[in-house]
C-alpha positions in Angstrom: 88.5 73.0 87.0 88.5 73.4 83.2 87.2 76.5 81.7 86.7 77.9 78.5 89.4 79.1 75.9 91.0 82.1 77.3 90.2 84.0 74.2 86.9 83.2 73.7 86.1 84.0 77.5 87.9 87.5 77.1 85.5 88.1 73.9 82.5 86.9 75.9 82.8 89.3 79.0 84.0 92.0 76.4 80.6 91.8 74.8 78.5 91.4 77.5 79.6 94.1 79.8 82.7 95.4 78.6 85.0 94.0 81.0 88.5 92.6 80.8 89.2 89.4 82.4 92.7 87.4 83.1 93.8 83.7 83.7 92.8 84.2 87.8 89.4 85.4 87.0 88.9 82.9 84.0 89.4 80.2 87.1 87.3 82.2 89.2 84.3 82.3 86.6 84.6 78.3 86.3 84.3 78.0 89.9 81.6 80.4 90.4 79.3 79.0 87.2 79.9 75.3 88.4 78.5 76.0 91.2 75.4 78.1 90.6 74.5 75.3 88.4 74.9 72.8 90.7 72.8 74.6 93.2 69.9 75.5 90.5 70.2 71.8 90.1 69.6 70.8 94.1 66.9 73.5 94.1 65.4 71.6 90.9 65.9 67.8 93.1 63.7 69.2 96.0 61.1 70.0 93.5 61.3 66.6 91.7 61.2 64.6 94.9 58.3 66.9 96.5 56.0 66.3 93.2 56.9 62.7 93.7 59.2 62.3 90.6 62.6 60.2 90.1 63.8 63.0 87.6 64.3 66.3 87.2 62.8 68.1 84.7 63.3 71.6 83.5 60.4 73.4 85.1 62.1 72.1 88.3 64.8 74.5 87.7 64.4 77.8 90.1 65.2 79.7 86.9 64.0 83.2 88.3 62.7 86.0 85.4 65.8 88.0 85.2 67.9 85.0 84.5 65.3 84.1 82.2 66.2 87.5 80.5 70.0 87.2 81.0 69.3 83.5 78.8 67.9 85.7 76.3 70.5 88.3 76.4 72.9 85.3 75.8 71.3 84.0 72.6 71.4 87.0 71.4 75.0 87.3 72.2 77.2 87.1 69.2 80.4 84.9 71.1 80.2 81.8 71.1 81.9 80.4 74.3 82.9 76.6 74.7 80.8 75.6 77.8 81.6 72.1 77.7 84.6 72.1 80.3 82.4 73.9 82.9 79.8 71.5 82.4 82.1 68.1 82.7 82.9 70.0 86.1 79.6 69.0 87.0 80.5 64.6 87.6 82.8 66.2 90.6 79.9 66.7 92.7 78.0 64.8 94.7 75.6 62.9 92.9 72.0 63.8 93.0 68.9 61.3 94.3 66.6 62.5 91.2 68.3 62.0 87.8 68.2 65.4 85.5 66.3 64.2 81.9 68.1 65.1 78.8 65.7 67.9 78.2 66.8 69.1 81.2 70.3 68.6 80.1 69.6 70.3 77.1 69.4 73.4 78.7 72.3 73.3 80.9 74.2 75.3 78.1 72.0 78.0 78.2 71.6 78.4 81.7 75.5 78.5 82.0 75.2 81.0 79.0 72.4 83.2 80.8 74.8 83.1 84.6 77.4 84.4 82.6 75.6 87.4 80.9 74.3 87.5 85.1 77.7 87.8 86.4 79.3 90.0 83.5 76.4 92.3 84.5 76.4 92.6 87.9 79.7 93.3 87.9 79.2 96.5 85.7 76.4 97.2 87.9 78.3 97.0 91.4 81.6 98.4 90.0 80.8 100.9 87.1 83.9 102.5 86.3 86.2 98.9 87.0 86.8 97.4 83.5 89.1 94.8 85.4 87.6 92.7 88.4 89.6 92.0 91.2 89.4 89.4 93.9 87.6 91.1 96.3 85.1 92.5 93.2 84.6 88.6 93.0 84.0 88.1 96.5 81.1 90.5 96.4 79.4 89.3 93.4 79.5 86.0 94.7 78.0 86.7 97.5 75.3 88.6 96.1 74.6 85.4 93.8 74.9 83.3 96.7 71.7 85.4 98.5 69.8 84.9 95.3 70.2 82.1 94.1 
């Protein structure tokens, strides 16, 4: 997979939770926000289908309040990171039986945006004093995210 500029991904996990990331974790975060998105988006296809619909539409989207907060905490953010790669991940899955609208589209930026913020956090949270995550810090967050989300 793709992911963002290496700078502007260092900056972005510098601001949000003052960590330093390298090249292995940069490929790690693509991996891990790909796929978060991809599972918000099966989540939001079981709604579309049980309310009868063809599409998905952003209130399909399981977007729980404290990623609604971490979406915030992004905005607010003042890095600007290039999601575009992580999102062009997204024609290497499976495809979907409910279409997502383009408002739904729309948002995929910020939800990406508002993960990130998530996973910069949690990170801080689980492994205070680590300014450097390492694979098995990963591992753990990951799983975590897999539970929740």
């Amino acid at each position: 997979m793709t992911v963002p500029g290496v700078s502007k991904l260092e900056r972005f996990f510098r601001a949000a939770a003052g960590l330093d990331v390298d090249k292995n974790d940069l490929k790690r975060y693509g991996d891990f926000v790909d796929a978060k998105l991809y599972d918000l988006l099966i989540v939001g296809q079981a709604s579309a289908k049980a309310n009868g619909r063809d599409t998905i539409e952003p209130w399909d989207l399981p977007i729980t309040k404290g990623l609604q907060e971490s979406i915030h905490r992004f905005r607010r953010l003042d890095e600007e990171v290039d999601l575009k790669p992580i999102l062009d991940q997204l024609t290497a899955h499976p495809p979907l039986d409910r279409t997502p609208t383009p408002e739904t589209e729309e948002r995929y930026p910020e939800i990406v945006g508002g993960l990130s913020v998530a996973l910069a956090e949690t990170f801080k949270t689980m492994y205070p004093d680590d300014k450097n995550p390492q694979t098995g810090h990963w591992e753990n967050v990951t799983e975590v995210f897999d539970r929740l989300l």
